[in-house]
C-alpha positions as CSV (number, residue, x, y, z in Angstrom):
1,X,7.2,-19.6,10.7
2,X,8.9,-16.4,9.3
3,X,10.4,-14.3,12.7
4,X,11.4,-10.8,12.0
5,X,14.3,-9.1,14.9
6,X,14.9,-5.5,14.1
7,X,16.3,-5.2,18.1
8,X,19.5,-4.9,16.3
9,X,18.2,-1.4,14.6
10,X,16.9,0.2,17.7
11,X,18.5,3.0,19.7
12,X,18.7,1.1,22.8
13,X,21.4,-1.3,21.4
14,X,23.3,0.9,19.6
15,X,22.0,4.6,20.9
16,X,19.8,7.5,19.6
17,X,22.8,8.8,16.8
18,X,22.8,5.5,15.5
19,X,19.6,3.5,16.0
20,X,15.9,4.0,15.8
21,X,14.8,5.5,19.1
22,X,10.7,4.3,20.4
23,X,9.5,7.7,19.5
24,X,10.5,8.0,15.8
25,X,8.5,4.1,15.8
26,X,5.8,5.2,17.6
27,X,5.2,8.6,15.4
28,X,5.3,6.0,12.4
29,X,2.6,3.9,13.9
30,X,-0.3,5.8,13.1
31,X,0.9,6.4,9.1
32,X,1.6,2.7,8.8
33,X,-1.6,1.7,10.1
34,X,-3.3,4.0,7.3
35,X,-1.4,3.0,4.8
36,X,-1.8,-0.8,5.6
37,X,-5.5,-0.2,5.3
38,X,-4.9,2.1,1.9
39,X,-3.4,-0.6,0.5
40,X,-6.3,-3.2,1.4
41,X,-8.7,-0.7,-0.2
42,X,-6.3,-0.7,-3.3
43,X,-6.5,-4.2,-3.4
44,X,-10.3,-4.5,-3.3
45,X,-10.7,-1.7,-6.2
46,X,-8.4,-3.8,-8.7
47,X,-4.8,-2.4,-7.2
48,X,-1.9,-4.4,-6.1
49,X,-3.2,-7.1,-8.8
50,X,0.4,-9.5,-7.6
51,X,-0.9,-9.8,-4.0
52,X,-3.9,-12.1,-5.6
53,X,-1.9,-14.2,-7.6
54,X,-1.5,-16.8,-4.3
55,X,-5.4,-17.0,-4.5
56,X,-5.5,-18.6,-8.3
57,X,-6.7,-22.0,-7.8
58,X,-6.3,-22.7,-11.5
59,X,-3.0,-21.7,-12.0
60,X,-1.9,-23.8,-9.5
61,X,-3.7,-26.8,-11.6
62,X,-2.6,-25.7,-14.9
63,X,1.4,-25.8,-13.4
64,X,0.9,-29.4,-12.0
65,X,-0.7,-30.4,-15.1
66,X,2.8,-29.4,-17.1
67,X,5.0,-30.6,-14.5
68,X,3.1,-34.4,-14.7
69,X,3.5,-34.6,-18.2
70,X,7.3,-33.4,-18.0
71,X,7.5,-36.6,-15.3
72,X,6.2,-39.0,-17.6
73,X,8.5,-38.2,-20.6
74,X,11.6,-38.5,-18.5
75,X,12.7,-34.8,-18.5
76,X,15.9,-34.9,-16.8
77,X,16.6,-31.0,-17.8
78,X,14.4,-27.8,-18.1
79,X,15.9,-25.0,-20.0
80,X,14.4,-22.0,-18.1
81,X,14.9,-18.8,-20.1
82,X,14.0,-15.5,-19.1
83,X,15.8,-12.8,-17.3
84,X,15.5,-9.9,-14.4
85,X,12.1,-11.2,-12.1
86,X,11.2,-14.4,-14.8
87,X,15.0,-15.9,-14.0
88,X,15.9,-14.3,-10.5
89,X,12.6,-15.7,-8.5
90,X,13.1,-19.5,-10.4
91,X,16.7,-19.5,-9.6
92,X,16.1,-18.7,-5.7
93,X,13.1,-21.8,-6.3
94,X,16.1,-24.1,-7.8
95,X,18.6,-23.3,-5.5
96,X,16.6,-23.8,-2.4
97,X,15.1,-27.2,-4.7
98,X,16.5,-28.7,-6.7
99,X,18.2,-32.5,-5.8
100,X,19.7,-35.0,-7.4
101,X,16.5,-37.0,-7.7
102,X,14.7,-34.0,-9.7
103,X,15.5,-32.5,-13.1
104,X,18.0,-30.4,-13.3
105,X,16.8,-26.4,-14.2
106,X,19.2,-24.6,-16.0
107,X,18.3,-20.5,-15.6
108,X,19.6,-18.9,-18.6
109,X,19.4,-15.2,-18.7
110,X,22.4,-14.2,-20.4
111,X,23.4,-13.1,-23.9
112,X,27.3,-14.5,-23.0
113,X,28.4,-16.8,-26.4
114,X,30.8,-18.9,-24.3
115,X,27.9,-19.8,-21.9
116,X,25.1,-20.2,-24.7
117,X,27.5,-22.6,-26.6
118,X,28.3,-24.8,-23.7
119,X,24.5,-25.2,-22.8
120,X,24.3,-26.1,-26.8
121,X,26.8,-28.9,-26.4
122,X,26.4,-30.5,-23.3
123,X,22.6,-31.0,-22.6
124,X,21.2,-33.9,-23.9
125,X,18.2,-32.6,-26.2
126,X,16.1,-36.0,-25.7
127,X,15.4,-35.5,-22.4
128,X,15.4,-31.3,-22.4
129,X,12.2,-29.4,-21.7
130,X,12.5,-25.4,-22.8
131,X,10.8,-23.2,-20.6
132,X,10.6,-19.1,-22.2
133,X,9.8,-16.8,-20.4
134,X,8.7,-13.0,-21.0
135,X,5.4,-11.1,-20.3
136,X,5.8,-8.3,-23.0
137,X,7.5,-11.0,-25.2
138,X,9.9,-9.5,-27.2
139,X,12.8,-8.8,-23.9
140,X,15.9,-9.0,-26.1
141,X,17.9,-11.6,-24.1
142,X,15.4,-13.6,-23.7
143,X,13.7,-14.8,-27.3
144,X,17.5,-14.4,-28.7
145,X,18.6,-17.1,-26.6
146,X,15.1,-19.0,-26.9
147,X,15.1,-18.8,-30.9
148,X,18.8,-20.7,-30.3
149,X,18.2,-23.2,-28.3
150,X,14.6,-23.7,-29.8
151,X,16.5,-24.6,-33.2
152,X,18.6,-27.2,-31.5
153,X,15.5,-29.0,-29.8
154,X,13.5,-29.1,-33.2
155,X,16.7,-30.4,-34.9
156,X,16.9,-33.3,-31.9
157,X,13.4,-34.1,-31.3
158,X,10.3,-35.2,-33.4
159,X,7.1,-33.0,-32.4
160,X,9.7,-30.6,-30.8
161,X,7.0,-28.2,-29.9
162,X,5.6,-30.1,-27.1
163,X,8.9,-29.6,-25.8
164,X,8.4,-26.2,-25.3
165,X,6.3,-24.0,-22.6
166,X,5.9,-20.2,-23.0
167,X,5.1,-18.2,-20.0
168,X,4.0,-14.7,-21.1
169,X,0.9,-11.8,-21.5
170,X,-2.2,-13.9,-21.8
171,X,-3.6,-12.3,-25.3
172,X,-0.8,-9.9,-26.7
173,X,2.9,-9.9,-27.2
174,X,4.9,-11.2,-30.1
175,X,5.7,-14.7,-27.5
176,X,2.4,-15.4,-27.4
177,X,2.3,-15.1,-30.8
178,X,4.8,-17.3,-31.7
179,X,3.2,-19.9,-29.3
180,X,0.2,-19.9,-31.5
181,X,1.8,-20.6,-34.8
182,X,3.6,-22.9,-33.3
183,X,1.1,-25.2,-30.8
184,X,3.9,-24.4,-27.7
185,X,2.2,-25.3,-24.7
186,X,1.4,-21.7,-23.1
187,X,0.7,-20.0,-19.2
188,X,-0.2,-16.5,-18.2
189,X,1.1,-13.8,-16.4
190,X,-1.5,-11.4,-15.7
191,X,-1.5,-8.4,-17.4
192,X,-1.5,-6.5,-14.2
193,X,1.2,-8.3,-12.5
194,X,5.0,-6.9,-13.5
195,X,7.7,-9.5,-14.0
196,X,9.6,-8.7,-10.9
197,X,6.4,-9.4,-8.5
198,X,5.5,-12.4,-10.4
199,X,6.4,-15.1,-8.4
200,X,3.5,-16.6,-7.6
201,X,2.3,-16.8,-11.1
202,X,3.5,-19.6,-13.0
203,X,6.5,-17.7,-13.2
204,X,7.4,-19.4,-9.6
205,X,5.0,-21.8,-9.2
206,X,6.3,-24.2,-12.2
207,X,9.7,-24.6,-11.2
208,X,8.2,-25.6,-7.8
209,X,6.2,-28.0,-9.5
210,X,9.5,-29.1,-11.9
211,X,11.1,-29.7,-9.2
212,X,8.7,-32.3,-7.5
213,X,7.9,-29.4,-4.8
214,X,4.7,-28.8,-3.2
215,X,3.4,-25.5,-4.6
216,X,0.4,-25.5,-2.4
217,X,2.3,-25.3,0.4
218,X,4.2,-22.6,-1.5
219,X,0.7,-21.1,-2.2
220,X,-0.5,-21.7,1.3
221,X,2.9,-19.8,3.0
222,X,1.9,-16.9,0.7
223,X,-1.6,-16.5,1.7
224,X,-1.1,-16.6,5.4
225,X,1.7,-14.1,5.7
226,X,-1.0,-12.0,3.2
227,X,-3.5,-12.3,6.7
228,X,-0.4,-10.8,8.6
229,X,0.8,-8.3,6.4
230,X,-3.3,-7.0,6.9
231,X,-2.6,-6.5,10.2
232,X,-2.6,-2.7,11.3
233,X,-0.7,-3.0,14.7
234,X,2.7,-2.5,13.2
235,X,5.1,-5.1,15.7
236,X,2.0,-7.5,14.3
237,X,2.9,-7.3,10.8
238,X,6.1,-8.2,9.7
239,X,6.1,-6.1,6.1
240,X,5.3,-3.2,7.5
241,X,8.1,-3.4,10.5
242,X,10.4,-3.9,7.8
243,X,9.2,-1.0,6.0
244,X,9.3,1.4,8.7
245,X,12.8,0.1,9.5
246,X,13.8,0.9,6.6
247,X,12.1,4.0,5.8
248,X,13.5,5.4,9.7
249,X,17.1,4.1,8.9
250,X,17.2,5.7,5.8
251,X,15.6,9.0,6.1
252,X,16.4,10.0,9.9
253,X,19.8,8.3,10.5
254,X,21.3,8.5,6.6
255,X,21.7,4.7,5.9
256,X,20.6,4.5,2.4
257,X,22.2,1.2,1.7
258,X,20.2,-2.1,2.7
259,X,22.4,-4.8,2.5
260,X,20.2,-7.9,2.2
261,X,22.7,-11.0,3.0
262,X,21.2,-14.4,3.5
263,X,23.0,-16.7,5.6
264,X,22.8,-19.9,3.5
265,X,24.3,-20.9,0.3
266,X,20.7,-21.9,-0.8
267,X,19.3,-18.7,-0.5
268,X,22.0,-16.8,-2.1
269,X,19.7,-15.8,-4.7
270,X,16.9,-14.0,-2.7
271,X,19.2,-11.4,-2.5
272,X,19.6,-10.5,-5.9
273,X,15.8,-10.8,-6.2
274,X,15.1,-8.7,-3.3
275,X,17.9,-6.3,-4.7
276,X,15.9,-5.9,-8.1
277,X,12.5,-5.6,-6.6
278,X,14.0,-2.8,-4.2
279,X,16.0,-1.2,-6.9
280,X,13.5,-1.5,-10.1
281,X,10.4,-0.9,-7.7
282,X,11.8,2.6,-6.2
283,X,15.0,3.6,-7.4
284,X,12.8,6.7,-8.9
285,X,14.0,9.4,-6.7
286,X,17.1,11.4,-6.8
287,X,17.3,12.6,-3.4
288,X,15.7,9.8,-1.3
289,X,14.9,6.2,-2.1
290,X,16.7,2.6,-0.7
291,X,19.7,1.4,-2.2
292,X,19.9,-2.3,-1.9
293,X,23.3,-4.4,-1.9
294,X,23.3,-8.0,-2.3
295,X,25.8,-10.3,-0.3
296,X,26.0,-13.8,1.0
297,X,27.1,-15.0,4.5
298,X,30.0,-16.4,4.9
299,X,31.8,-15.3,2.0
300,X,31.1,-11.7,1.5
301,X,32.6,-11.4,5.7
302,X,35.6,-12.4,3.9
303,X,35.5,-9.4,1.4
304,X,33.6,-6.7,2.9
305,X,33.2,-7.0,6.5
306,X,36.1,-4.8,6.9
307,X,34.2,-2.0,5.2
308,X,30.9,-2.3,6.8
309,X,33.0,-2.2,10.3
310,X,35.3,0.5,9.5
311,X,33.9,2.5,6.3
312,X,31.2,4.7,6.2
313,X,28.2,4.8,7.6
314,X,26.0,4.3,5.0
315,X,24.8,0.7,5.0
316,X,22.7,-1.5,7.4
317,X,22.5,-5.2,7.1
318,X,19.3,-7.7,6.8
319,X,20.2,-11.3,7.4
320,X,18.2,-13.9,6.6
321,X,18.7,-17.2,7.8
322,X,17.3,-20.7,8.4
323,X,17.3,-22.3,12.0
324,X,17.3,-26.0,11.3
325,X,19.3,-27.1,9.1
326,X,20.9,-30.8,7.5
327,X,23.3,-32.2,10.1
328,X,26.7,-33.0,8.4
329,X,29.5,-33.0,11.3
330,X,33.3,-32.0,11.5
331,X,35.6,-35.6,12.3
332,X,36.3,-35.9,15.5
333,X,39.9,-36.5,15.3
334,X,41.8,-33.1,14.3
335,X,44.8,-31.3,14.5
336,X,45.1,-29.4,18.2
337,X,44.9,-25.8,16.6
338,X,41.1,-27.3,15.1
339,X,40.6,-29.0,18.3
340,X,37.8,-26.6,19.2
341,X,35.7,-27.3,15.7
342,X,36.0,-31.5,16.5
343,X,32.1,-33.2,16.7
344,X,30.7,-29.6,15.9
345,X,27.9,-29.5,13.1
346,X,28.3,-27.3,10.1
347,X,24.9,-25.7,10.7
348,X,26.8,-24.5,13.7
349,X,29.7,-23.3,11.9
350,X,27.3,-21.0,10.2
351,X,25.3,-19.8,13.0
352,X,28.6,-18.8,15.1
353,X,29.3,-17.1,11.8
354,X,26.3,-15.5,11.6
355,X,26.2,-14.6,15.2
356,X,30.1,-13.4,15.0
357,X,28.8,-11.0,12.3
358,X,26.0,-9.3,13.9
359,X,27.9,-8.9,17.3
360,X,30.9,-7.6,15.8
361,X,28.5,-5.0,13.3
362,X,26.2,-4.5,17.2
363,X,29.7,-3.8,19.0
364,X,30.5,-0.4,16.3
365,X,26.7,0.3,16.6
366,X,26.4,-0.6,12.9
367,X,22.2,-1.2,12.5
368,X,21.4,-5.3,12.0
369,X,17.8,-6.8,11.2
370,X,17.3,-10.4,11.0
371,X,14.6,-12.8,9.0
372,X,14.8,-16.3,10.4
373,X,12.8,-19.0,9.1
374,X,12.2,-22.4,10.5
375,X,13.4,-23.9,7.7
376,X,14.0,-23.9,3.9
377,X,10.9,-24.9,2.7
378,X,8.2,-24.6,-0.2
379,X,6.2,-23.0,2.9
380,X,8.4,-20.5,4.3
381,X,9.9,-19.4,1.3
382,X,6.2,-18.2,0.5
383,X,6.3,-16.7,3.1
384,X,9.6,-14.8,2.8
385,X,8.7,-13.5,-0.8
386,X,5.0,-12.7,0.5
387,X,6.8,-11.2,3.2
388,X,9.2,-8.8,0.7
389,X,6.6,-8.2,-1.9
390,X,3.7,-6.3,0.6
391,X,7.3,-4.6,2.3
392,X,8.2,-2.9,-1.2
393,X,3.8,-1.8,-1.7
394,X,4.5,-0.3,1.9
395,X,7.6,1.2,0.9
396,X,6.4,3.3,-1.7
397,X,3.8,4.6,0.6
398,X,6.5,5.7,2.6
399,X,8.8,7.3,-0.2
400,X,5.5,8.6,-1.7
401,X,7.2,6.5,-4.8
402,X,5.1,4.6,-7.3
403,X,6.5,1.0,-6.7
404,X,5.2,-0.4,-10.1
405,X,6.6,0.3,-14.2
406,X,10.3,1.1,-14.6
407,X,10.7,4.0,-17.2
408,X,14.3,4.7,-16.8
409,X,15.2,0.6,-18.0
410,X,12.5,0.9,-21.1
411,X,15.0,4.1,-22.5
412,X,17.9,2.2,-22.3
413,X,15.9,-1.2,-24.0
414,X,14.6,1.4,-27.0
415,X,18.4,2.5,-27.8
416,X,19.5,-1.2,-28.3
417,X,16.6,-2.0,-30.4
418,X,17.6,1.3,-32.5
419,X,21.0,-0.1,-32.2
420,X,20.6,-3.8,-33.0
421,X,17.9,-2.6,-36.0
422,X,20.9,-0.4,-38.1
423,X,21.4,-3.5,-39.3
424,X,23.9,-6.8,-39.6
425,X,26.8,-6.2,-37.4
426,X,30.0,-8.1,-37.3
């Protein structure tokens, strides 16, 4: 089960000028439980269309469906192209994954030549699935880098369309378009459901089905932090905690940057995720909105801790990390300067890490928050995007932000279409 600590935030670890003291939670208590039940009543009037998506039985169906057929043509590599929430959320799902008995899922969602060429050359076409991705379909990086690759698979293949599965806008969208004339099999994103909190859409659910995981215990994490996240006793509901933390660290002790820093390799991409959905969802707001930094445990103590000790005071930390872990052990027999790492597992290596971290960050009254889950799982990692989905709905409550559309990114997309459509360029 997902655990949220935010002890490490409050004022009576690190004192009033630094933490959160019981009265600025307790004045929050009464907003969050109003805005908890606002957002339920959004919900049932059409609103907050993403928080459904777990709830799609046929979806779930239509994934597994896909996924069976991909089995029994011996599809050793999916091509999954699309960029922003349609590559970040399928990357965290192959990371976390993906084994050496399961296909290999190759996230492409860059315009790089070097990269695009070597993916050209070295997969083996017979056995390649394409999976495209984008709901308005027409994202630039995206159906550039499909219409190359899709070339190459028609020129290896016979029937090379059945190779191909477009994930885009139901009825609309020059994608779905293509699709049609050319028989791809297709999937939905909802119309109401933005690409960045699309994850349980087919979006995420088919690589957890590519990757021979169980999506309805992906589904089934989802849905039961959903019956927590309704809760309107604020310690009782995770999202919202979160949100208040956040919203309190920000606005009343000037810590506008959330650094979101997993503790395992395998989650290193939920923190680029999280960092979109933070940064595309409320980065609206020139005077007052989170700022969210993505890092990785143990590298980034190696390249920033110095900063966050010493710096500033402008960033607080959210760990996440996994309790159990696989058991892989240091040799026994070592030099005497290593004699104190002999027999010990790595998953303790990285908790004493972890643990070093947060002290030393507790010991300069620097704010820490921590999301531990049992373990890394097509369960909990429901649970965690659940988790950080209904926090960003809360958030904008909070910020009195809009969390959905972006309309800063769509003025930067219409100059490089104005750009690109001057005509050929060397």
């Amino acid at each position: 089960m997902l655990h949220l600590d935010i002890s490490g935030c409050l004022a009576k670890l690190l004192t009033p000028t630094h933490g959160i003291p019981d009265q600025e939670l307790t004045a929050l208590r009464t907003a969050m439980r109003r805005y908890v039940a606002d957002w339920l009543q959004e919900r049932r009037d059409g609103g907050h269309g993403w928080a459904m998506t777990p709830y799609h039985k046929r979806v779930a169906a239509d994934v597994q469906a896909v996924a069976a057929r991909a089995k029994q043509e011996n599809i050793q590599t999916v091509l999954w192209i699309g960029i922003g929430g349609s590559g970040l959320g399928p990357r965290v799902l192959q990371e976390a994954l993906e084994r050496p008995d399961t296909p290999q899922l190759i996230v492409i969602d860059t315009m790089d030549p070097t990269v695009l060429g070597m993916y050209l050359d070295t997969i083996d076409w017979r056995h390649a699935l394409i999976v495209v991705v984008s709901k308005s379909g027409n994202t630039l990086e995206t159906m550039s880098a499909f219409f190359l690759f899709w070339e190459k698979l028609r020129g290896a293949v016979k029937n090379g369309q059945e190779r191909v599965v477009a994930i885009t806008d139901p009825s609309d969208g020059p994608l779905q378009r293509i699709a049609t004339d050319e028989g791809f099999t297709t999937l939905s994103i909802p119309p109401d459901v933005g690409g960045r909190y699309s994850i349980f859409t087919p979006v995420g659910l088919l690589p957890v089905a590519l990757l021979g995981g169980d999506v309805e215990a992906f589904l089934r994490g989802a849905k039961e932090m959903d019956e927590l996240c309704q809760e309107t006793v604020l310690e009782q509901n995770p999202a919202a905690l979160l949100a208040a933390v956040q919203f309190l660290l920000d606005t009343k002790r000037d810590y506008p940057i959330r650094v979101i820093m997993p503790y395992t390799q395998r989650l290193a991409s939920i923190a680029r995720w999280n960092q979109q959905l933070i940064a595309e969802s409320l980065g609206k707001n020139e005077l007052r909105n989170p700022v969210p930094l993505a890092a990785i445990g143990t590298q980034d103590q190696h390249s920033l801790l110095q900063q966050w000790m010493a710096g500033p005071r402008t960033q607080w930390h959210l760990f996440i990390r996994e309790l159990e872990k696989p058991r892989l052990l240091v040799p026994e027999r070592l030099p005497p300067p290593f004699a104190h790492l002999a027999g010990k597992s790595f998953g303790q290596l990285l908790d004493a890490c972890y643990e070093g971290t947060s002290r030393a960050l507790l010991g300069v009254k620097r704010p820490t928050a921590t999301i531990a889950l049992t373990r890394l799982d097509e369960y909990h990692l429901g649970q965690l995007f659940f988790c950080l989905l209904a926090e960003v709905a809360f958030l904008g409550k909070l910020y009195r932000i809009d969390p959905y559309g972006q309309p800063a990114v769509e003025i930067g997309k219409t100059i490089t279409h104005e750009i690109l459509s001057r005509g050929r360029m060397s």
